[in-house]
TORGUDO-500876 format. One record per residue (C-alpha): residue in one letter; x, y, z. Coordinates in steps of 0.05 Angstrom, whole numbers, plus 32768, in hexadecimal, padded with zeros to 4 digits. Layout:
REM TORGUDO-500876
SITE  rest  east  north    up
SITE     A     X      Y     Z
...
This chain:
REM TORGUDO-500876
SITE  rest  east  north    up
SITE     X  7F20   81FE  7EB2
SITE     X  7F28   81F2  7EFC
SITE     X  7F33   81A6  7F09
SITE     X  7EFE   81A4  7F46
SITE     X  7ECC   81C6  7F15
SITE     X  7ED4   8190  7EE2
SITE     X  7ED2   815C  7F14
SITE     X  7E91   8172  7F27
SITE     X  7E77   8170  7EDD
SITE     X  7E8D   812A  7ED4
SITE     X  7E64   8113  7F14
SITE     X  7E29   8146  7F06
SITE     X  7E2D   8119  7EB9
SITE     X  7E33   80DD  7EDF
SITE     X  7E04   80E4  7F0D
SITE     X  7DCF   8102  7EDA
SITE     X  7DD9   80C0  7EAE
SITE     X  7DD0   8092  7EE9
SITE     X  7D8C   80B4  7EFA
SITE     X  7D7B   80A6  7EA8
SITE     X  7D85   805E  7EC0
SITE     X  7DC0   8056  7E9E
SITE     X  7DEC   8015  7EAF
SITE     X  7E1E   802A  7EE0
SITE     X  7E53   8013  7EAE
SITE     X  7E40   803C  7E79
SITE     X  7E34   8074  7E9E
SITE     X  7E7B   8077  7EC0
SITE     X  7E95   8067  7E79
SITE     X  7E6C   80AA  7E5C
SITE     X  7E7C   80D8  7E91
SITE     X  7EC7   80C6  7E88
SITE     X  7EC5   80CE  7E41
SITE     X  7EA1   810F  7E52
SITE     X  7EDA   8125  7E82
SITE     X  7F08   8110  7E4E
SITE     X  7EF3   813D  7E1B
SITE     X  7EEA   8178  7E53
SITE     X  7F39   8172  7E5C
SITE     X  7F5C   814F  7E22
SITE     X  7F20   8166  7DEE
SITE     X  7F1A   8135  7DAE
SITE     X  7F62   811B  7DAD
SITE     X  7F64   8103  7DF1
SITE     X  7F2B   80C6  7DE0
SITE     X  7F65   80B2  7DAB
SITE     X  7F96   80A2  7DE8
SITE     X  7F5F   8074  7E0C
SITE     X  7F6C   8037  7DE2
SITE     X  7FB6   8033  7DEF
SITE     X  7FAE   8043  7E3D
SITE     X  7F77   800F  7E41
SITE     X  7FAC   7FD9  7E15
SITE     X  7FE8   7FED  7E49
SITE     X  7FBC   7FE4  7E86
SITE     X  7F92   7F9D  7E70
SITE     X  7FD6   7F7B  7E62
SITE     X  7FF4   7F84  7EA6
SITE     X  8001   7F48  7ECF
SITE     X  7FDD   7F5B  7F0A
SITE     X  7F9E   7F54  7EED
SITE     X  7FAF   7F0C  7EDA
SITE     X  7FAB   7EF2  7F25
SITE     X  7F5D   7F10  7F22
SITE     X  7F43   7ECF  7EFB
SITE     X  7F67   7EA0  7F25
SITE     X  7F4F   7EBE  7F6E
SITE     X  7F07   7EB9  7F50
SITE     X  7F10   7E74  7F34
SITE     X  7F2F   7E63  7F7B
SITE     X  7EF8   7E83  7F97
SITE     X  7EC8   7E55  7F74
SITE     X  7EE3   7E14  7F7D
SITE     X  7EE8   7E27  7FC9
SITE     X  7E99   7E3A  7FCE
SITE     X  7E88   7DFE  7F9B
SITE     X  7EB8   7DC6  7FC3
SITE     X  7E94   7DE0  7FFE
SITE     X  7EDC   7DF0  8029
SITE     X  7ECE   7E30  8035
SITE     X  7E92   7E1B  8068
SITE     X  7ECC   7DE6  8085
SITE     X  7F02   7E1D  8090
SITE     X  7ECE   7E4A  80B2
SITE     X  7EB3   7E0E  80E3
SITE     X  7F05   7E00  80E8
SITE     X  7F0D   7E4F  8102
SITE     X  7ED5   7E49  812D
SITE     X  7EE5   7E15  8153
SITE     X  7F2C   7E24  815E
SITE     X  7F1C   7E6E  8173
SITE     X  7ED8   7E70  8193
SITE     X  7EEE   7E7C  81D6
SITE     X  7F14   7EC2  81C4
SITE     X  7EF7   7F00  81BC
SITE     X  7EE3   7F05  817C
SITE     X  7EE9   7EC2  8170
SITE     X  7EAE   7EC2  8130
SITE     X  7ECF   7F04  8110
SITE     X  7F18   7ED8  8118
SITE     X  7EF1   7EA1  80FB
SITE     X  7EDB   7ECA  80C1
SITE     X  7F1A   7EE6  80B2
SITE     X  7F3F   7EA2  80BB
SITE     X  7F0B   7E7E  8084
SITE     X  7F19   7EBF  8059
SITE     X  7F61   7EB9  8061
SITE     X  7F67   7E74  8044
């Protein structure tokens, strides 16, 4: 089968399961395991475990907890408002200043 064609089928599957008021979870989950079984057929959804163990265990995905828990103790100590008033201030007479601000807060 042409790739493009089963492509399509995958998003015509997700899409149709989405309109059934699927969650958008499951349906991307179902239309994968459909496009799995398009191109691998049954023995292909025996592979998925292992792929899903050798990607989970990476350390990238490690630094994902920390930037939310940062994230949270930066909106609950109330700094985040702080650093934003501190970009402000210093660039408010440049063009742009509130976007600098912004990204200066976001920076932090």
């Amino acid at each position: 089968m042409d790739p493009i064609f089963i492509a399509l089928i995958v998003i015509a599957f997700f899409l149709i399961f989405l309109f059934m008021g699927t969650p958008i979870y499951a349906a991307l989950g179902l239309a994968g395991t459909i496009g799995i079984l398009i191109l691998r057929g049954p023995d292909g959804l025996q592979a998925i475990p292992t792929i899903m163990y050798d990607k989970l265990r990476s350390f990238i995905l490690v630094a994902v907890p920390l930037f939310i828990l940062m994230g949270q103790v930066i909106f609950h100590s109330g700094m985040g408002g702080q650093l934003y008033t501190l970009g402000s201030r210093w660039m408010n007479r440049l063009p742009g200043g509130l976007c600098m601000a912004s990204v200066f807060a976001c920076t932090i």
